[in-house]
Backbone as JSON Lines, residues from 0, in Angstrom:
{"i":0,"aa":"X","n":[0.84,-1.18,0.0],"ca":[0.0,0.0,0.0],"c":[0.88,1.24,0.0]}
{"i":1,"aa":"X","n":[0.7,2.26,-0.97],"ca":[1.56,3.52,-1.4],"c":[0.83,4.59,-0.57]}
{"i":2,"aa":"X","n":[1.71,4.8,0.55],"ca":[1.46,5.71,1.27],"c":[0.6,7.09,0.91]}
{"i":3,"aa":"X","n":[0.13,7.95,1.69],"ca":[-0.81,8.93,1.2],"c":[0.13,10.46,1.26]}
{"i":4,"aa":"X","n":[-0.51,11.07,0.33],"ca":[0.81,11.95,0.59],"c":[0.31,13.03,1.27]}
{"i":5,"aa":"X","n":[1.4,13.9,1.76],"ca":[1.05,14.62,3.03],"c":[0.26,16.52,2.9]}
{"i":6,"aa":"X","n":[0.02,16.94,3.29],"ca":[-0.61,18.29,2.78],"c":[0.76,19.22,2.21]}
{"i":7,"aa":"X","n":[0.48,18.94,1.18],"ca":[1.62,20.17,0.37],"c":[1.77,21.45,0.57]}
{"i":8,"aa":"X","n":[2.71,22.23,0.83],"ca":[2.76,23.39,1.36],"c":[3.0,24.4,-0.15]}
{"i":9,"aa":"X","n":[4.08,24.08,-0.55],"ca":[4.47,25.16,-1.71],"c":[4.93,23.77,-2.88]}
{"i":10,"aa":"X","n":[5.07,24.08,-4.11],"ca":[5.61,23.59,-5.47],"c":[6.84,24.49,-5.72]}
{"i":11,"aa":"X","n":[7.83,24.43,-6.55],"ca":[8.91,25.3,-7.0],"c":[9.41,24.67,-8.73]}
{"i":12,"aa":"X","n":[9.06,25.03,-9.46],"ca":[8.77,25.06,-10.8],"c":[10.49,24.75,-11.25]}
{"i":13,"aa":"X","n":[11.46,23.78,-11.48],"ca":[12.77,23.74,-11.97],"c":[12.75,24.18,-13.39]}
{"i":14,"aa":"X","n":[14.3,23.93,-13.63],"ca":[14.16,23.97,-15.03],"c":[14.28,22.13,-15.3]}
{"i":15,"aa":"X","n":[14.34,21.79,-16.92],"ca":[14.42,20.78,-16.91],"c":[13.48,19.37,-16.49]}
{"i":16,"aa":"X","n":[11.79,19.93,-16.49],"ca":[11.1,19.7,-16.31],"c":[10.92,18.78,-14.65]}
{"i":17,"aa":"X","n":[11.4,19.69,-13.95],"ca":[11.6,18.98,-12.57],"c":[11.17,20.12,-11.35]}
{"i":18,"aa":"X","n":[10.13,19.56,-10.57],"ca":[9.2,20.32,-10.06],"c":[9.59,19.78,-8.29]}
{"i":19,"aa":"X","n":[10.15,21.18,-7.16],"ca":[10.57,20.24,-6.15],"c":[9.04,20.95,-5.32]}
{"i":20,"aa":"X","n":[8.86,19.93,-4.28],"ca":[7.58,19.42,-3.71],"c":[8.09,19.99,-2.15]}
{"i":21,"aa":"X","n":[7.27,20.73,-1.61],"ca":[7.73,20.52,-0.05],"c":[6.68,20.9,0.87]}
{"i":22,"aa":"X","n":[6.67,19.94,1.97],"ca":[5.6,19.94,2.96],"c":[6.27,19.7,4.04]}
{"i":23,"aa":"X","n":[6.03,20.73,5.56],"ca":[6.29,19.78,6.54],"c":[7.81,20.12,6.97]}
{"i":24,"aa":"X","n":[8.2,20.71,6.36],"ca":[9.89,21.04,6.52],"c":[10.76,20.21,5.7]}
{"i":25,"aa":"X","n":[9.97,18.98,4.87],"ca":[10.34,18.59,3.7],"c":[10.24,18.71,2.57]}
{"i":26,"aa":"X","n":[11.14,18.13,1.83],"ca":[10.97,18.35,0.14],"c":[11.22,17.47,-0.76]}
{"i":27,"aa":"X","n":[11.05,17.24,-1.94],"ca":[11.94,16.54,-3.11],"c":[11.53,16.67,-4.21]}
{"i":28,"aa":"X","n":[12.3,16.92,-5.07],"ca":[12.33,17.0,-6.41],"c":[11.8,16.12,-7.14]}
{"i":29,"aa":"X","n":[10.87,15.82,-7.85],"ca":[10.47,15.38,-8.91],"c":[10.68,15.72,-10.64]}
{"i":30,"aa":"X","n":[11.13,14.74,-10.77],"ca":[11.37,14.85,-12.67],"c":[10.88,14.48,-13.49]}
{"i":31,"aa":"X","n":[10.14,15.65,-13.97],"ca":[8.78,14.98,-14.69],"c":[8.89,14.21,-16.09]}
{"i":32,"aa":"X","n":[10.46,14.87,-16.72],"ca":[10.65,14.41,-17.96],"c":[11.25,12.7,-18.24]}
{"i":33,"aa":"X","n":[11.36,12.57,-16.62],"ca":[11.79,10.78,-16.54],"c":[10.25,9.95,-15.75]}
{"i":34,"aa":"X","n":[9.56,10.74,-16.4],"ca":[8.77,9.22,-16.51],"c":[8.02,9.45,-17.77]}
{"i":35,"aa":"X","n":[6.48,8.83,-17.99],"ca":[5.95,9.22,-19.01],"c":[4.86,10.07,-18.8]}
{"i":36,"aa":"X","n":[4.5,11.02,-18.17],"ca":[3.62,12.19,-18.28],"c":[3.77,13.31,-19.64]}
{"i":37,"aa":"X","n":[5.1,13.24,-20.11],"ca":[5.63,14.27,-21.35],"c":[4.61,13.67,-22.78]}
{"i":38,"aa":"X","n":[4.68,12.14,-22.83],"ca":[3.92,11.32,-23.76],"c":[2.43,11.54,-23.18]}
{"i":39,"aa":"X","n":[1.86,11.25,-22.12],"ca":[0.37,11.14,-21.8],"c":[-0.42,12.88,-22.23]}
{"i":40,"aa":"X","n":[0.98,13.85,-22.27],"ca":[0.39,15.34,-22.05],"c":[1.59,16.07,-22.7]}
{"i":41,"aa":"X","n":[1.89,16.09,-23.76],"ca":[2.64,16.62,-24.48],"c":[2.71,18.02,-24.74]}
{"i":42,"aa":"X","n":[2.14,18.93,-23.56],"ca":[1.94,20.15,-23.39],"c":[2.46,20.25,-22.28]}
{"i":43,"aa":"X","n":[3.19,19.18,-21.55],"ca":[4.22,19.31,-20.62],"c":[5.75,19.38,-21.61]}
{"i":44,"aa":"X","n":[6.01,19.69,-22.65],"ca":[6.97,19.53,-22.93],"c":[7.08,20.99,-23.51]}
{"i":45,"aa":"X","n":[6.74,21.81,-23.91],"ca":[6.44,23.59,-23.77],"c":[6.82,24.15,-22.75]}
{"i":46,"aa":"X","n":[7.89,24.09,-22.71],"ca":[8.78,24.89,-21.53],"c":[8.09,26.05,-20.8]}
{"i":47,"aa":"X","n":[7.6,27.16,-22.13],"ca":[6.74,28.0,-21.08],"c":[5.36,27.61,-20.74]}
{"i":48,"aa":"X","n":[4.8,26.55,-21.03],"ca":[3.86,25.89,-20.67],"c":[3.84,25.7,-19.08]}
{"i":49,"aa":"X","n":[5.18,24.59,-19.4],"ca":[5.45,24.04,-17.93],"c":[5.8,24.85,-17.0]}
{"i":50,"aa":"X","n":[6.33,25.43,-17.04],"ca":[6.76,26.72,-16.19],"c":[5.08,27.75,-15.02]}
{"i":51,"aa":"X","n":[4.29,27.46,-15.95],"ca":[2.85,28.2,-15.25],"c":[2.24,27.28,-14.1]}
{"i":52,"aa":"X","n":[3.1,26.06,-14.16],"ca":[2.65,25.58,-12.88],"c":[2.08,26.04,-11.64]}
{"i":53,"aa":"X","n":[1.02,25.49,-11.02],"ca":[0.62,26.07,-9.61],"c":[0.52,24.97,-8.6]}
{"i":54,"aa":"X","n":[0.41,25.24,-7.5],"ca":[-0.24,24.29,-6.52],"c":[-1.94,25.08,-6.18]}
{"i":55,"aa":"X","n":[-2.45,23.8,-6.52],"ca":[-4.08,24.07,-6.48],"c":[-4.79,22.68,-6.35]}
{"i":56,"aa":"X","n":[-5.27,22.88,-4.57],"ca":[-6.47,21.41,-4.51],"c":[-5.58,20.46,-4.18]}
{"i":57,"aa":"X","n":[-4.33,20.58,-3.76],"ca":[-3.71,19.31,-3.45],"c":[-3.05,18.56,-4.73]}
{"i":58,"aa":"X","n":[-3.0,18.93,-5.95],"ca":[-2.21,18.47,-7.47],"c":[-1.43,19.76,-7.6]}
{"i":59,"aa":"X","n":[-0.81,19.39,-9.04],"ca":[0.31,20.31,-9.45],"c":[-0.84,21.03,-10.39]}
{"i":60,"aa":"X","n":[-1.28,21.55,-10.89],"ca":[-2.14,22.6,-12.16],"c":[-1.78,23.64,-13.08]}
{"i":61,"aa":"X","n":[-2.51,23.26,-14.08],"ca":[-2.65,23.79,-15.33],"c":[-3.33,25.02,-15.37]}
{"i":62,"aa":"X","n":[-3.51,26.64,-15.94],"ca":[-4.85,27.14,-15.84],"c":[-5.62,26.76,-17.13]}
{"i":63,"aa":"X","n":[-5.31,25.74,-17.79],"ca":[-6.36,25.16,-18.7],"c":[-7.24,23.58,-18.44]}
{"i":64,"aa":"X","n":[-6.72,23.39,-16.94],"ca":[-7.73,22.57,-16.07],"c":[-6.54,21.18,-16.25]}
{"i":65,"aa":"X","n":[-5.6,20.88,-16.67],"ca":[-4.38,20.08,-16.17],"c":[-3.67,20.08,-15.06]}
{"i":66,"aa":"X","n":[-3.89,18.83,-14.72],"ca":[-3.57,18.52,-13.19],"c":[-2.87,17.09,-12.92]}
{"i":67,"aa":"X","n":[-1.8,17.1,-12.18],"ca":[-1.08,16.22,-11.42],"c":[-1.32,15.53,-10.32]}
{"i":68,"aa":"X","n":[-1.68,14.34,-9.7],"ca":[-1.85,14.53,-8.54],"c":[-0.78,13.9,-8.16]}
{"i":69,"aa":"X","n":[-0.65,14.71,-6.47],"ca":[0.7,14.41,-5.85],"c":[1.05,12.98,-5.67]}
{"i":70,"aa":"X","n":[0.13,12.11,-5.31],"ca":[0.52,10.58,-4.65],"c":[0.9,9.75,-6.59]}
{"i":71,"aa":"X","n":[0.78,10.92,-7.51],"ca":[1.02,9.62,-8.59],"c":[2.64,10.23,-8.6]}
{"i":72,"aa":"X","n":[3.12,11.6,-8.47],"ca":[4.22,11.96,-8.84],"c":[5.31,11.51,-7.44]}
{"i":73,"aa":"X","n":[5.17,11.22,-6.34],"ca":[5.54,10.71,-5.5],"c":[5.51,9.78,-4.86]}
{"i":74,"aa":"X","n":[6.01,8.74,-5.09],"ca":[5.48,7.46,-5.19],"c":[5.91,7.04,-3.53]}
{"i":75,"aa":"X","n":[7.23,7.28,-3.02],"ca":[7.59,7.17,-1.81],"c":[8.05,8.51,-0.85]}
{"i":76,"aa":"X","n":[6.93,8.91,-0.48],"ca":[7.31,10.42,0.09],"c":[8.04,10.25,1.59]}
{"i":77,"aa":"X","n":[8.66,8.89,1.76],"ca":[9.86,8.6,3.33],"c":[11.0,9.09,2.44]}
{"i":78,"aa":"X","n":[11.35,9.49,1.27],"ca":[12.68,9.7,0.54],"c":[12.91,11.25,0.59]}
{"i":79,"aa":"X","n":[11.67,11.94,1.36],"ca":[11.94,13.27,1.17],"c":[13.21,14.07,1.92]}
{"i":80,"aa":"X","n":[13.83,14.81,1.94],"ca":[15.18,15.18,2.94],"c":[14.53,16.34,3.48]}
């Protein structure tokens, strides 16, 4: 069972399609371009696309209603530092 993930505080938009996550006094980086979200949503690959990221509702968001949710992009949130 894949743990639940915890109330997200802030997002921080990288370059290199890598978005770091932090809640709690923790954090970690996620890289979005190493898995397959770039193929499922190929409007993640528009740099200034990706870049408009928000935190909204507990996912990562789009303002054209694209959304992430945290427990798929973090699969083990005990790895956070």
């Amino acid at each position: 069972m894949k743990p639940i993930a915890p109330k997200v505080k802030k997002i921080e938009v990288l370059e290199n399609m890598r978005i770091r996550i932090e809640w709690d006094g923790k954090s970690k980086v996620v890289d979005i371009a190493d898995s397959d979200l770039p193929d499922r949503f190929p409007k993640l690959k528009d740099r200034g696309y990706f870049k408009q990221a928000h935190l909204s509702g507990g996912s990562i968001s789009w303002k054209d209603g694209l959304h992430l949710d945290l427990d798929e992009l973090v699969y083990d949130w005990s790895t956070a530092q």
